[in-house]
C-alpha positions as CSV (number, residue, x, y, z in Angstrom):
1,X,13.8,3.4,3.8
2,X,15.0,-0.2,3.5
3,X,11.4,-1.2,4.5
4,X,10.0,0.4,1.6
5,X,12.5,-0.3,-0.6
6,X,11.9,-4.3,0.6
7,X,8.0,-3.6,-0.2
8,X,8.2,-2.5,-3.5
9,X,10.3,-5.7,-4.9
10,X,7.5,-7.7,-3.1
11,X,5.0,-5.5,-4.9
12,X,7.0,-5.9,-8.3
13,X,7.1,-10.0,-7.7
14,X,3.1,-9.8,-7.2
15,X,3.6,-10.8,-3.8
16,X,1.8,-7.9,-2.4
17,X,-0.6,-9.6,0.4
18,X,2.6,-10.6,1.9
19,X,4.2,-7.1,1.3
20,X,0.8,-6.4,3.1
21,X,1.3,-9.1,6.2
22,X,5.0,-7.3,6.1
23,X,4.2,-3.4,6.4
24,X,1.3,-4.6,8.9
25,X,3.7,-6.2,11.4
26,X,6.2,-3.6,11.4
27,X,3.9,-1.1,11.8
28,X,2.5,-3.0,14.9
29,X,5.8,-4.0,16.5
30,X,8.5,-1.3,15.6
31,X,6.4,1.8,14.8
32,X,7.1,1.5,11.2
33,X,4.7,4.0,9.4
34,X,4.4,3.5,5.3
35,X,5.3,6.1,3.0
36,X,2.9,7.4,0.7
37,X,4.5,5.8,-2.1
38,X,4.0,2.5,-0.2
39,X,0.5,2.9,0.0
40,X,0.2,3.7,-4.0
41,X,1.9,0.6,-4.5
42,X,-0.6,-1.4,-2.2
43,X,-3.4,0.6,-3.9
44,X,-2.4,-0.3,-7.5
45,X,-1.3,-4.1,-6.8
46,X,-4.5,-4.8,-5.3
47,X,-6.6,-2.9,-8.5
48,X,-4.6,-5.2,-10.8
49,X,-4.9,-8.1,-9.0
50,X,-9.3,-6.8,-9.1
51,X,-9.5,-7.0,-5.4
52,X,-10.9,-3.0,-4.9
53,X,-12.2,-3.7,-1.6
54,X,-8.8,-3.9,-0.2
55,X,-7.3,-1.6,-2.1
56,X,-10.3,1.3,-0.9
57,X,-9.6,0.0,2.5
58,X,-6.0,0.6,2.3
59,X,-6.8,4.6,0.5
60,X,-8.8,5.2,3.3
61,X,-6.0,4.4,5.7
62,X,-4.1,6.1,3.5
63,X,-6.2,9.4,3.8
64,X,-6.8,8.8,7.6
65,X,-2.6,9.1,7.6
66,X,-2.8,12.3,6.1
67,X,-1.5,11.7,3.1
68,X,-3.0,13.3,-0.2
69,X,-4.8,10.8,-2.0
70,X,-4.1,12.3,-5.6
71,X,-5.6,11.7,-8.9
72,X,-3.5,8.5,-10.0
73,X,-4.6,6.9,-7.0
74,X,-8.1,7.9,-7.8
75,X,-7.6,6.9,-11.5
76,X,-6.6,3.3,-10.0
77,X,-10.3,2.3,-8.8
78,X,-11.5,3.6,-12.8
């Protein structure tokens, strides 16, 4: 999707709270749900950037989804 596709270069510019603020709103307004691979990239931005409260927030959503949370997300939080 052009949404996730938009996420990702926000992701790959370190811009990844507003990638955040993005998938959020869309979500909220348009029905928009992520992709799993959205969600990895949120997981692993915020890991690099050392804010793991966030990114165990968002896995948790991520779970809650029903999305399998495998072991390269779990490798992530190591």
């Amino acid at each position: 999707m052009v949404i996730d596709e938009v996420f990702k270069v926000l992701c790959e510019k370190k811009r990844v709270g507003e990638g955040l603020r993005m998938l959020r709103k869309v979500t909220r307004i348009e029905g928009f749900e992520a992709s799993q691979r959205s969600y990895e990239l949120m997981i692993q931005e915020f890991c690099e950037k050392g804010e793991m409260e966030t990114a165990m927030k968002i896995q948790a959503e991520m779970a809650g989804k029903g999305f399998v949370v495998n072991s390269k997300v779990y490798g992530l939080f190591c």
